[in-house]
GUVO-727856 format. One record per atom (N, C-alpha, C): residue in one letter; x, y, z. Coordinates in steps of 0.001 Angstrom, whole numbers, padded with zeros to 6 digits, always signed. Layout:
GUVO-727856
AXYZ ...
//
This chain:
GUVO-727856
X+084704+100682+099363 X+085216+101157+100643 X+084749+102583+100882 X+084334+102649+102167 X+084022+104317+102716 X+084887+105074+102864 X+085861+106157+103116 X+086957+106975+103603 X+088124+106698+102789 X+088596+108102+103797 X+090124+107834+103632 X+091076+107004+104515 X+092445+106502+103962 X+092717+105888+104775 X+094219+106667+104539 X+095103+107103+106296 X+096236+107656+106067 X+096857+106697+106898 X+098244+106222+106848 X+099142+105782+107722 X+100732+105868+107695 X+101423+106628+108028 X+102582+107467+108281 X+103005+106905+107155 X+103504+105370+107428 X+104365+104594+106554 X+104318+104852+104811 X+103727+105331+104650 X+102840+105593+103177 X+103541+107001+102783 X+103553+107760+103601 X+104118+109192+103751 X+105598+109430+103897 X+106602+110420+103418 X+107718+110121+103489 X+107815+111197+105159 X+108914+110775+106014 X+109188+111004+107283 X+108563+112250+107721 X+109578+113042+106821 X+109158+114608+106950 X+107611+115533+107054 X+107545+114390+105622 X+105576+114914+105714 X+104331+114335+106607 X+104562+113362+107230 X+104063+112472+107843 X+103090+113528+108820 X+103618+114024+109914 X+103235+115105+111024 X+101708+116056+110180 X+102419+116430+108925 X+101840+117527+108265 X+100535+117248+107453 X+100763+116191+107058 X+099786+115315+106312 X+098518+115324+107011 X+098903+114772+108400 X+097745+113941+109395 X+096899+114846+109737 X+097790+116171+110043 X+097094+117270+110833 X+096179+118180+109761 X+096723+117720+108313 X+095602+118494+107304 X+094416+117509+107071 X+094477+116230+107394 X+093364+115609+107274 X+092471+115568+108626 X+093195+115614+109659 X+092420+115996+110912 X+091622+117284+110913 X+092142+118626+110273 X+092467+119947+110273 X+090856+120098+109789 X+090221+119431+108732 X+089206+119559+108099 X+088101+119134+108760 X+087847+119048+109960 X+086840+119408+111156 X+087153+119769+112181 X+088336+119452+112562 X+089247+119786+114124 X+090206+121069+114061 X+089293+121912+114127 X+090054+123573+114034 X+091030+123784+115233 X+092130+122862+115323 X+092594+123559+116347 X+094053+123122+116529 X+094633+123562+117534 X+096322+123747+117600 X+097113+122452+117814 X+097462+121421+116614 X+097985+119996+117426 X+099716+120324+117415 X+100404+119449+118344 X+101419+119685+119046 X+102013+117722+119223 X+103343+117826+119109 X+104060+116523+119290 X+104834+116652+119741 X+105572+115686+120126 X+106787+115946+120944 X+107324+114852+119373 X+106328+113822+118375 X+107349+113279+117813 X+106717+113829+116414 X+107069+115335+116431 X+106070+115488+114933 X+107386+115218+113721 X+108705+115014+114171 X+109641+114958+113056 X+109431+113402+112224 X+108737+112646+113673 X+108583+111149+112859 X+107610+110486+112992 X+106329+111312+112736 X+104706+111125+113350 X+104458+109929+112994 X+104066+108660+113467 X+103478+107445+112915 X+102487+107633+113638 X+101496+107354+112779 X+099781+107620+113338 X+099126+106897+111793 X+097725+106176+112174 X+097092+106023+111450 X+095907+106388+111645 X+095357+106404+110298 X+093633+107242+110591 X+092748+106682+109759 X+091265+106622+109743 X+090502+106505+108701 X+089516+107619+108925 X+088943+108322+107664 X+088450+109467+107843 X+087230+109133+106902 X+086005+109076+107402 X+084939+108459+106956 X+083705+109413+107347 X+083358+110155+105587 X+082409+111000+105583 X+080760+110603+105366 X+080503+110907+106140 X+078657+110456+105942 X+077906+111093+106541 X+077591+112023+105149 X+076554+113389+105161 X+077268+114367+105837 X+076874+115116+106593 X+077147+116439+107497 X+077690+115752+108634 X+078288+114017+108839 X+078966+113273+110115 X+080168+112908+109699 X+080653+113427+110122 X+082541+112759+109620 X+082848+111691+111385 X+083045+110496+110638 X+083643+109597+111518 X+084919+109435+111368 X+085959+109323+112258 X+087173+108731+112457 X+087819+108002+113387 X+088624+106827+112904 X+089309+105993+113924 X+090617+106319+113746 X+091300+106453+114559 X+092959+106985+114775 X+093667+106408+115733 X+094616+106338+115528 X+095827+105885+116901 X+096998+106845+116439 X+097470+106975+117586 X+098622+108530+117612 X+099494+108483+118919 X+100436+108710+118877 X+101396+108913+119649 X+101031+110332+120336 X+101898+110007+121275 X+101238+111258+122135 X+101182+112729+121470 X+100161+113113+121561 X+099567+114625+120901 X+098927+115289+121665 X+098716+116704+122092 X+098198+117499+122318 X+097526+118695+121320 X+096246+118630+121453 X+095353+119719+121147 X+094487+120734+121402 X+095097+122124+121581 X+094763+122689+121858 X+093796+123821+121022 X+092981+124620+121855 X+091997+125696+120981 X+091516+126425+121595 X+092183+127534+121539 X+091640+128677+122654 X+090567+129333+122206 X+090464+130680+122981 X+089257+131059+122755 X+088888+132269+121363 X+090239+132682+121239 X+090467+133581+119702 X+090001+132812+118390 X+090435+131283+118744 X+090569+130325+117380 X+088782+130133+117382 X+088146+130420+118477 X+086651+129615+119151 X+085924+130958+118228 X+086459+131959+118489 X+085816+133680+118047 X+085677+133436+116505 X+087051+133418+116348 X+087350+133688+114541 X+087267+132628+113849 X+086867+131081+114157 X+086354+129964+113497 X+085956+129242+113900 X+084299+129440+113674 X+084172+128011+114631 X+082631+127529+113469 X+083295+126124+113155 X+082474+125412+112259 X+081199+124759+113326 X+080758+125108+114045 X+079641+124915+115217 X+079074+123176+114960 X+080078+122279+115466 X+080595+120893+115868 X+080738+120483+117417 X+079819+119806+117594 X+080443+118681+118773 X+081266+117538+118276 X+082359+117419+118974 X+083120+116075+118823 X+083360+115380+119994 X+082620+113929+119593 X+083014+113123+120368 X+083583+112227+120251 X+084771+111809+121414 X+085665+110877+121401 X+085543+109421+122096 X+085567+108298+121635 X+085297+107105+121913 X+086860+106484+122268 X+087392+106253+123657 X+088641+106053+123723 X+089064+104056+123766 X+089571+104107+123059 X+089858+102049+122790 X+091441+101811+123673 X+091653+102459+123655 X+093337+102204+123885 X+093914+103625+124374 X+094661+103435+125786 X+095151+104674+126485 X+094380+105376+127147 X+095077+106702+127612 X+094199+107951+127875 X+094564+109318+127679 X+092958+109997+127555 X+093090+111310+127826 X+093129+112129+128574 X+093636+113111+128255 X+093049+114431+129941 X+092935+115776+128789 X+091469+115390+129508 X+090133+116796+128792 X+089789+117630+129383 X+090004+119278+128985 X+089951+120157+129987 X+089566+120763+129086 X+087666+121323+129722 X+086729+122227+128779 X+087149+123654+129180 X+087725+124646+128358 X+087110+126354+128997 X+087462+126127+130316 X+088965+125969+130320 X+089407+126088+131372 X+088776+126104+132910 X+087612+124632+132221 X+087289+123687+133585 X+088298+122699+133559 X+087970+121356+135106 X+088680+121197+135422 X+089060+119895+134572 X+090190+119037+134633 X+090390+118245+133590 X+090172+116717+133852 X+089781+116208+132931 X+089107+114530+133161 X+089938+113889+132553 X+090461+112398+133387 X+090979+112063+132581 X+089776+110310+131887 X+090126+110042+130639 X+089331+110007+130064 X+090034+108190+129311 X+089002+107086+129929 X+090398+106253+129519 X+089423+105028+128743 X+089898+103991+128574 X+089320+102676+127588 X+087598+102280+127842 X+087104+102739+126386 X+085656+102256+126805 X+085031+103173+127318 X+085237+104669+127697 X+084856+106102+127816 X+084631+106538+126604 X+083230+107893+126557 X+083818+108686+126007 X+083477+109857+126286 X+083868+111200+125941 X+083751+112496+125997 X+083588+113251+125247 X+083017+114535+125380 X+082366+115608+124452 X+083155+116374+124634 X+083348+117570+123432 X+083983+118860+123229 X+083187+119673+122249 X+083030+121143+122397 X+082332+121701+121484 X+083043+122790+121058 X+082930+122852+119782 X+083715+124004+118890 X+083331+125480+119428 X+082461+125612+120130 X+082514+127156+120232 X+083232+127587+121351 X+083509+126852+122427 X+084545+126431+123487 X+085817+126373+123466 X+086611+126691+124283 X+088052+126817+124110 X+087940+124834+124929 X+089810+124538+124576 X+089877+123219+125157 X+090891+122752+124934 X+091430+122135+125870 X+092550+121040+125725 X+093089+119971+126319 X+092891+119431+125096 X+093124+117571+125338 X+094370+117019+124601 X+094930+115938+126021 X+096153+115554+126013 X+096144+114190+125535 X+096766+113753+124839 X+097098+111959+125092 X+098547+111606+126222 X+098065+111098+127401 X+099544+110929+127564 X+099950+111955+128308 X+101312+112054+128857 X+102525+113457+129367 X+102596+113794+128507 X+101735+114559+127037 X+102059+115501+126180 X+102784+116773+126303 X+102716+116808+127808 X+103676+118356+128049 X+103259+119554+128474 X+103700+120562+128559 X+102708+122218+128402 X+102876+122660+127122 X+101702+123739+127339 X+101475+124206+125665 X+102427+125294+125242 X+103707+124800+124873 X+104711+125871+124233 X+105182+125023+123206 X+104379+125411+122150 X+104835+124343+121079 X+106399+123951+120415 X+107515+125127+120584 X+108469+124873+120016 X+109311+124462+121197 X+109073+124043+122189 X+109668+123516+123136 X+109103+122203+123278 X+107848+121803+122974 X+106879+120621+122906 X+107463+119868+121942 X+107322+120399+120625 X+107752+119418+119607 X+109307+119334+119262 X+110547+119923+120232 X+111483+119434+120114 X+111856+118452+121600 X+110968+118042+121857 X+111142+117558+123145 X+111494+115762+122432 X+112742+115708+123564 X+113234+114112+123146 X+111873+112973+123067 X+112029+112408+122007 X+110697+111290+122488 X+111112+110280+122826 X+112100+109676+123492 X+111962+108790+124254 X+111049+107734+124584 X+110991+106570+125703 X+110137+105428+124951 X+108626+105542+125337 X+108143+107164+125375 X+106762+107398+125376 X+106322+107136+123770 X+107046+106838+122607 X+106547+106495+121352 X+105537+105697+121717 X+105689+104626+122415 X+104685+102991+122560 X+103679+103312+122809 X+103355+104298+123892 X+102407+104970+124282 X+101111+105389+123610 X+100841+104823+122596 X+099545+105192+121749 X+098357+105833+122373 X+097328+106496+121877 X+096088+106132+122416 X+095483+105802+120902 X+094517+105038+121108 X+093512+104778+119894 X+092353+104684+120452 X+091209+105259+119363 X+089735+105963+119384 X+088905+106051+118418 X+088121+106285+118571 X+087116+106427+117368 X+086423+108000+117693 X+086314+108764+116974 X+085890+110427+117064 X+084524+110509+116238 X+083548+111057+116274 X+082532+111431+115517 X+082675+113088+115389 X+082472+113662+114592 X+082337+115358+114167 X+080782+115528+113655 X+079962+116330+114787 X+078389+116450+114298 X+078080+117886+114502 X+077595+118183+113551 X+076469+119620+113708 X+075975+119454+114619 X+076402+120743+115409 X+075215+121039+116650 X+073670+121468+116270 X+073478+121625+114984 X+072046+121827+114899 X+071192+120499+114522 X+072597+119335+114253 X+071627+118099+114120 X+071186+117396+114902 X+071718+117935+116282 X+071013+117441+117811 X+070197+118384+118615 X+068689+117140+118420 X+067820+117937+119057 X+067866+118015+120571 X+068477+118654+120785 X+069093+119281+122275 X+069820+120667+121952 X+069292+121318+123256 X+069838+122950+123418 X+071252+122604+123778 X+072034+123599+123320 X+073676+123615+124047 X+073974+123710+125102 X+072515+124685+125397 X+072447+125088+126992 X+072342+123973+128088 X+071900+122525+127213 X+071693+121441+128314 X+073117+120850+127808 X+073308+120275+126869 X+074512+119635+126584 X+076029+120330+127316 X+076099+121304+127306 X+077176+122008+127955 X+077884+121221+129304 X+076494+120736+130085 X+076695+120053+130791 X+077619+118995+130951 X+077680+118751+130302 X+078175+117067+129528 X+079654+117292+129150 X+080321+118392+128631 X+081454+118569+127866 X+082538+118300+129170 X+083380+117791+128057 X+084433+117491+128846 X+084773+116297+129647 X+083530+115658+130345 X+083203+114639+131133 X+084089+113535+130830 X+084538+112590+131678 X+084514+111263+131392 X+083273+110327+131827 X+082595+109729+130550 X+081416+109406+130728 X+081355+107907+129815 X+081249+107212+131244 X+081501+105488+130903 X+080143+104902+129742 X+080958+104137+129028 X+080429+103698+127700 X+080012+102096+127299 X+080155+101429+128909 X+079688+100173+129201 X+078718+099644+129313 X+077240+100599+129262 X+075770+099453+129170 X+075017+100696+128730 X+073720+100138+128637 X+072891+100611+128181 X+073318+101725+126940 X+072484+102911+125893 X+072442+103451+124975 X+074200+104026+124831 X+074791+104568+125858 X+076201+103716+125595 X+076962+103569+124793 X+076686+102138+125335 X+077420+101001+124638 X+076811+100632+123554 X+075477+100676+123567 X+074886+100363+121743 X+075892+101659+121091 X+076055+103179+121310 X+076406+104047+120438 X+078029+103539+120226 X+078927+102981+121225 X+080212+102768+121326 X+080249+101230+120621 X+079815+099991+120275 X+079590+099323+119605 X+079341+099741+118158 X+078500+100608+117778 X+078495+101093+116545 X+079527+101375+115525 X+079797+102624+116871 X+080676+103457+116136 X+082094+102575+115826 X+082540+101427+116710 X+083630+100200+116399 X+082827+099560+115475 X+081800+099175+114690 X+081227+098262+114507 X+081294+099189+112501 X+081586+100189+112790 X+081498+101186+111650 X+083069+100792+111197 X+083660+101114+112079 X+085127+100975+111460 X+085644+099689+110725 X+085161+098670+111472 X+085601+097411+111058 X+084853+097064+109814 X+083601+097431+109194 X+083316+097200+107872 X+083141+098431+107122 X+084061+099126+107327 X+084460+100456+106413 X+084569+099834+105079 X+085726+098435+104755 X+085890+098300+103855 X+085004+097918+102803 X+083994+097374+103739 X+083046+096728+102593 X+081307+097707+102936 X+081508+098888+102907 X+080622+100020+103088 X+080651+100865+101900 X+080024+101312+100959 X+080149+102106+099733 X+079561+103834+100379 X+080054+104337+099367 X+079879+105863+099606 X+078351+106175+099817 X+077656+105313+099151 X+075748+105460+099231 X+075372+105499+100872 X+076504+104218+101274 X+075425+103650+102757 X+075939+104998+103749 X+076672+106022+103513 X+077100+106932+104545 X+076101+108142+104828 X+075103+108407+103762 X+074282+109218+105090 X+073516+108535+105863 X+072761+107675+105265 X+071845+106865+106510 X+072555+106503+107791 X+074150+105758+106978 X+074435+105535+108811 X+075177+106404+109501 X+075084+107983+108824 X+075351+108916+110018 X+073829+109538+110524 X+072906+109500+110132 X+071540+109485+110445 X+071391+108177+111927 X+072021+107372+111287 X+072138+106442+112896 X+073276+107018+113631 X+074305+107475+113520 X+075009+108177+114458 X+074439+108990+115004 X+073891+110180+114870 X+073082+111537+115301 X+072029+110984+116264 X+071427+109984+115690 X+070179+109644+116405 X+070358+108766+117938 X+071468+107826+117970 X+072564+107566+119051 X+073033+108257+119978 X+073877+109458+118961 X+074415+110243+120111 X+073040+110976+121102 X+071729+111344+120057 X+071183+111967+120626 X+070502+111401+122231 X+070124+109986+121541 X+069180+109002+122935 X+070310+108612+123783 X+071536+108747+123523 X+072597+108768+124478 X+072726+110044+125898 X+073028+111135+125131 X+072800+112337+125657 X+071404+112379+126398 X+070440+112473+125891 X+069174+112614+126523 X+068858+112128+127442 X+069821+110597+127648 X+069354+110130+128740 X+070243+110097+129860 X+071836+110235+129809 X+072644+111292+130634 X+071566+112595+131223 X+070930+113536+130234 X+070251+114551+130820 X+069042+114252+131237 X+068696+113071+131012 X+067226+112967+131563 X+066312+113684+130524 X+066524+113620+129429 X+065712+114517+128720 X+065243+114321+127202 X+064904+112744+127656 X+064237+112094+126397 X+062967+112317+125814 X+062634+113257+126603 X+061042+113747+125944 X+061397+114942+125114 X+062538+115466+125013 X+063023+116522+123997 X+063136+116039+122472 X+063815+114198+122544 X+064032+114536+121101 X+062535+113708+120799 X+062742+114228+118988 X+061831+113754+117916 X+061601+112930+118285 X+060193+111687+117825 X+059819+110462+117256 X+061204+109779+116865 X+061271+110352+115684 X+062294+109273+114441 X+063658+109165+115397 X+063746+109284+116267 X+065460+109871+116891 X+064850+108812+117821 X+063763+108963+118478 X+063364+107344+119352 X+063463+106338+118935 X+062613+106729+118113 X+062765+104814+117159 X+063634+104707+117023 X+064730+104585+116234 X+066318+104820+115444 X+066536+103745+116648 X+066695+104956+117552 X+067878+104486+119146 X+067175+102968+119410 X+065368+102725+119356 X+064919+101794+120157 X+065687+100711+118804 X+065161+100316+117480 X+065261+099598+116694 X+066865+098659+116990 X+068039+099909+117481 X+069256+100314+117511 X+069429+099036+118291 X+068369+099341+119798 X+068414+098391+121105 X+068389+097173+120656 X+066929+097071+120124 X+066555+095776+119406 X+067082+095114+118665 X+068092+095492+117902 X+069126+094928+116826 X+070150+094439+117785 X+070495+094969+118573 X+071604+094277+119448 X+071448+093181+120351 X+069985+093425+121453 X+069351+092244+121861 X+069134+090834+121437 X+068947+091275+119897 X+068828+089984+119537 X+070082+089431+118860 X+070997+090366+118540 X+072484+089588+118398 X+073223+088924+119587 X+072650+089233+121226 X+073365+088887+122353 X+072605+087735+122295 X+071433+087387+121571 X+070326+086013+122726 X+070269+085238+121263 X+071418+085291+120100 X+070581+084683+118602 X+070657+082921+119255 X+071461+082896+120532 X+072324+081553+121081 X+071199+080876+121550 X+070260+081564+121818 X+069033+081279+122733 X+067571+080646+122016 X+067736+079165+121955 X+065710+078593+120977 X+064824+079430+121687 X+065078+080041+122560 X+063593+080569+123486 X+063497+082129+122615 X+064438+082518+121826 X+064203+084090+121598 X+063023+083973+120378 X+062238+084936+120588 X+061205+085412+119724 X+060297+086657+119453 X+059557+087257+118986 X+059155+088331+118726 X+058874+089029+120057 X+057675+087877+120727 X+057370+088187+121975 X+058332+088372+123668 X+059265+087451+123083 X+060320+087667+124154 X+061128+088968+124059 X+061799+089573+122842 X+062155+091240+122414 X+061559+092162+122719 X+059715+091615+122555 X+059072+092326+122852 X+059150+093556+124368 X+058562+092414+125029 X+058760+092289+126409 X+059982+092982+127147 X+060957+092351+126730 X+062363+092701+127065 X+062555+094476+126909 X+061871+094971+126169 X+062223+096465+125872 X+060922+097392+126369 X+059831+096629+126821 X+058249+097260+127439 X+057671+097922+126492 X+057608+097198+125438 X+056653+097754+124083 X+055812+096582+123847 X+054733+096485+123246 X+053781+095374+122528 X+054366+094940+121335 X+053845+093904+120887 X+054149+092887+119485 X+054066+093153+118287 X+052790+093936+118517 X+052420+095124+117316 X+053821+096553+117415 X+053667+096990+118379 X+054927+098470+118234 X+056041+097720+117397 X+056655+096163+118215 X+058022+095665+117756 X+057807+095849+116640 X+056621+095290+115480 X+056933+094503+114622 X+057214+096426+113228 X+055804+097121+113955 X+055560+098518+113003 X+057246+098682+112929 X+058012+098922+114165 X+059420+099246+114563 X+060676+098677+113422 X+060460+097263+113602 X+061400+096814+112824 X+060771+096642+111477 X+059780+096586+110995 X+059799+096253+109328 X+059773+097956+108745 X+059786+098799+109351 X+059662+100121+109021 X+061559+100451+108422 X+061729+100183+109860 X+063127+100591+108997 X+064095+099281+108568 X+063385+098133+108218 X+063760+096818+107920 X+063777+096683+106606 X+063310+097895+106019 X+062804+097352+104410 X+061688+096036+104490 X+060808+095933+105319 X+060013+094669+105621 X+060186+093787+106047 X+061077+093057+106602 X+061585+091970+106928 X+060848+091854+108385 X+060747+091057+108588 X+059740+090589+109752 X+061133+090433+110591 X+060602+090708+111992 X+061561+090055+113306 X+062446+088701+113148 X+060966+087852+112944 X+061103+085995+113097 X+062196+086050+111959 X+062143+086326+110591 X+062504+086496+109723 X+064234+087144+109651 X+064502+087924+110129 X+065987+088494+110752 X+066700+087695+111574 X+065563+086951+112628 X+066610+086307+113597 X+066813+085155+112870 X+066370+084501+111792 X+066040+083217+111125 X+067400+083182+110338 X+067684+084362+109666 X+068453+084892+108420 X+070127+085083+108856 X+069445+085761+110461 X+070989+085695+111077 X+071688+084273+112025 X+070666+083568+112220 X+070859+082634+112795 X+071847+081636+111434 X+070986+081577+110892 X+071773+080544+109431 X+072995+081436+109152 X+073237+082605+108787 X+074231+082850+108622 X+075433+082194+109712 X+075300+082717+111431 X+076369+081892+111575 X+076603+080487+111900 X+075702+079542+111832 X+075555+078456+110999 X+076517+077816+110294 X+076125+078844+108783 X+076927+078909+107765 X+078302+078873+107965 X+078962+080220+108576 X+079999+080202+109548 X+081245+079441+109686 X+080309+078545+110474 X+080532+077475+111418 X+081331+076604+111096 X+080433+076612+109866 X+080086+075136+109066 X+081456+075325+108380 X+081751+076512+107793 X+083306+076829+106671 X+084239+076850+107674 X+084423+076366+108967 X+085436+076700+110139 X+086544+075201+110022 X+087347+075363+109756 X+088261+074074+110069 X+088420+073393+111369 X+088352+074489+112221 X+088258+074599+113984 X+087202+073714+114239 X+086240+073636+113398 X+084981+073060+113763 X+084547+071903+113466 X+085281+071286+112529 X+084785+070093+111630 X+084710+068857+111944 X+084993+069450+113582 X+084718+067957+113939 X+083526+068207+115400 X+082612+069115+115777 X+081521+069586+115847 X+080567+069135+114976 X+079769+068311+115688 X+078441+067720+114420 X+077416+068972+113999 X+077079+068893+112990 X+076333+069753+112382 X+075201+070003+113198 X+074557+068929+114128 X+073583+069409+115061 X+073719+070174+116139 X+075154+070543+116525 X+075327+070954+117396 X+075606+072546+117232 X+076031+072567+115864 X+076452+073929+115040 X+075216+074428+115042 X+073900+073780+114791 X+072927+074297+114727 X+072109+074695+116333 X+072394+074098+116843 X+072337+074126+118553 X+072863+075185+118758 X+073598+075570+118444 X+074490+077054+119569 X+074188+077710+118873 X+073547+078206+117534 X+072974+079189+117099 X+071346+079373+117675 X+070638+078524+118407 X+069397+078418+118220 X+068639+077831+117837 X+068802+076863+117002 X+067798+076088+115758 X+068453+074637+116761 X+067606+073686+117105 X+067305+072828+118204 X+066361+071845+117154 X+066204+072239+116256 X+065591+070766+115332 X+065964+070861+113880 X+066704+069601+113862 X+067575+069163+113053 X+067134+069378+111866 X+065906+068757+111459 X+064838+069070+110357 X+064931+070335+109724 X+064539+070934+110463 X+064050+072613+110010 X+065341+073501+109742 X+066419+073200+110738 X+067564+073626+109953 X+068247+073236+108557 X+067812+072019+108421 X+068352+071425+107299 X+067689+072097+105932 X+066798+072189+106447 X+065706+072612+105048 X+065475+073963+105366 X+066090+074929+106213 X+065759+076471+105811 X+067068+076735+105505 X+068244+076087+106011 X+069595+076037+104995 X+069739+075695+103762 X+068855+074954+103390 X+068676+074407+101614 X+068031+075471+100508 X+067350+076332+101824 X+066260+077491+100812 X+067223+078779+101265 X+067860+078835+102081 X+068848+079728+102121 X+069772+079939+100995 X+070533+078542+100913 X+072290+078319+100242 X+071761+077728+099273 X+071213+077207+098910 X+070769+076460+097827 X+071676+075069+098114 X+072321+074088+098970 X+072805+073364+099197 X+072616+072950+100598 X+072517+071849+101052 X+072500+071210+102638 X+073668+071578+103386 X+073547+071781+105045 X+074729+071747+105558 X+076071+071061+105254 X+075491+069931+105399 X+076722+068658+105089 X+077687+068864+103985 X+076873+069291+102936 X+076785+069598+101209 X+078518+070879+101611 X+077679+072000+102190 X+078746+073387+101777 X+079722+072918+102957 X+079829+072208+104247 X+081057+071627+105167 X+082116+071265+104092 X+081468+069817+103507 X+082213+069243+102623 X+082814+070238+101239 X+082512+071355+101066 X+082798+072145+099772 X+083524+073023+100257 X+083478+073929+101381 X+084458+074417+102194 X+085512+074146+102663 X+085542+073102+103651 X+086395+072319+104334 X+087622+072125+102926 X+087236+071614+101627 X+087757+071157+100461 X+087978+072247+099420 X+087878+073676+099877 X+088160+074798+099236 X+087348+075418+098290 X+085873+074296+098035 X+085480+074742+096916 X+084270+076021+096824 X+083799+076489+096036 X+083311+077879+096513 X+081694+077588+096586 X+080972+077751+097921 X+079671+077416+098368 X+078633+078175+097653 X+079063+079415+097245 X+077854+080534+096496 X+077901+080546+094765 
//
């Protein structure tokens, strides 16, 4: 497993509030505030990879604030961005004006900047009037998110252009996006089965995301690197072909196409950072996997195996049968029947 994992319940009442905010505290320099800090239930995962600290959290309403003294006398020179799943925010950069910031958004903040962001009627900022404030049934009220914490020197972009950007509510529904907002959910959910090794590379894919994200908000994709292109394109390409694996027509040349590169770029593209694996070869590998799937589904068992192989793609019976045999070392029929019957297929 990657990170840490905190969740109130684990914590006794009292410490709960205090806990969260020292594990938050260790990239997020700044002033948090509750109205329920006597009985904070919040959970977090705090997931380090390299110089990128990722986190997913849900929290009752909180406010965080960071003026401009805290901006003077500490500032670990961090953009953080927030990926919002559940609820909303209201983000107010350096006392610009405030966004509110809601499901499937996300927004920038930068440490050298003053700022403050609300979940919720968090209140005004007088903290000992804030956190004795009745909490009442704004408890339910969650927001949940996913946050990234990145060196501003690991994005090749000036501050002077990004500045732009802070604060924004800036929709996270198509294009580079939603590949970066897919990820970064796509990170959380196999935290558990992620080892401490795989965390710089895939904050090397975070950085390189946020960057072809940004760049192209600014229009200013001829700024970053090579390797920060590729990354993002490969990024595209990996997802394309998880939306179309449903599709017999998908193939090297159809990906190709689809993204306005040649057959040759695709292929340099993906076996480069593939460890070799050919295109045909990935979609082949992922196709059988859910297949495989399928095949262990109780839901399904009464779905003929040709058809299991049909909605993945593979449209002849033959060839599935026998690249499942060199796959699993057993026939479809073979691991249904061993599954279905509990017994163990690998």
């Amino acid at each position: 497993m990657i990170g840490t994992v905190f969740r109130s319940e684990d914590v006794p009442t009292e410490d709960r509030f205090d806990c969260w905010r020292e594990l938050t505290g260790r990239t997020r320099h700044c002033e948090a505030i509750s109205p329920h800090a006597a009985d904070y239930r919040a959970e977090l995962r705090h997931m380090e990879m390299g110089p990128v600290t990722v986190w997913k959290t849900s929290i009752p309403p909180t406010r965080f604030v960071r003026n401009a003294t805290m901006a003077r006398r500490d500032d670990p020179e961090l953009y953080h961005l927030t990926l919002v799943l559940d609820g909303d925010l209201a983000v107010s950069p350096d006392a610009g004006p405030t966004a509110t910031v809601g499901p499937s958004c996300l927004t920038l903040i930068d440490s050298s900047t003053p700022y403050d962001v609300r979940s919720y009627d968090a209140g005004s900022y007088d903290a000992r009037a804030y956190e004795t404030r009745s909490a009442g049934p704004e408890r339910d009220r969650v927001v949940g998110g996913v946050a990234v914490d990145l060196p501003k020197a690991m994005l090749p972009l000036s501050p002077h252009r990004v500045r732009h950007l802070l604060g924004r509510s800036l929709p996270a529904r198509e294009g580079t996006g939603a590949l970066l907002a897919d990820f970064l959910v796509g990170l959380e959910r196999q935290a558990a089965f992620l080892q401490p090794s795989d965390g710089p590379r895939l904050g090397t894919v975070v950085r390189d995301l946020m960057a072809a994200w940004l760049a192209h908000l600014l229009e200013a994709e001829a700024a970053l690197p090579p390797e920060t292109r590729q990354e993002a394109l490969l990024q595209h390409i990996r997802a394309f072909i998880q939306r179309n694996l449903h599709d017999p027509e998908l193939t090297p040349g159809v990906i190709a196409a689809a993204h306005h590169i040649s057959l040759s770029h695709l292929h340099r593209v993906f076996t480069r950072q593939s460890g070799g694996e050919t295109v045909a070869a990935s979609i082949r590998a992922q196709r059988l996997d859910r297949a495989h799937r399928d095949l262990a589904d109780p839901a399904l068992q009464t779905t003929p195996i040709h058809a299991v192989a049909a909605r993945w793609g593979m449209t002849r019976a033959s060839d599935f049968t026998r690249a499942f045999r060199a796959a699993y070392g057993l026939s479809p029929k073979e691991h249904r029947q061993r599954s279905l019957s509990g017994a163990d297929t690998r």
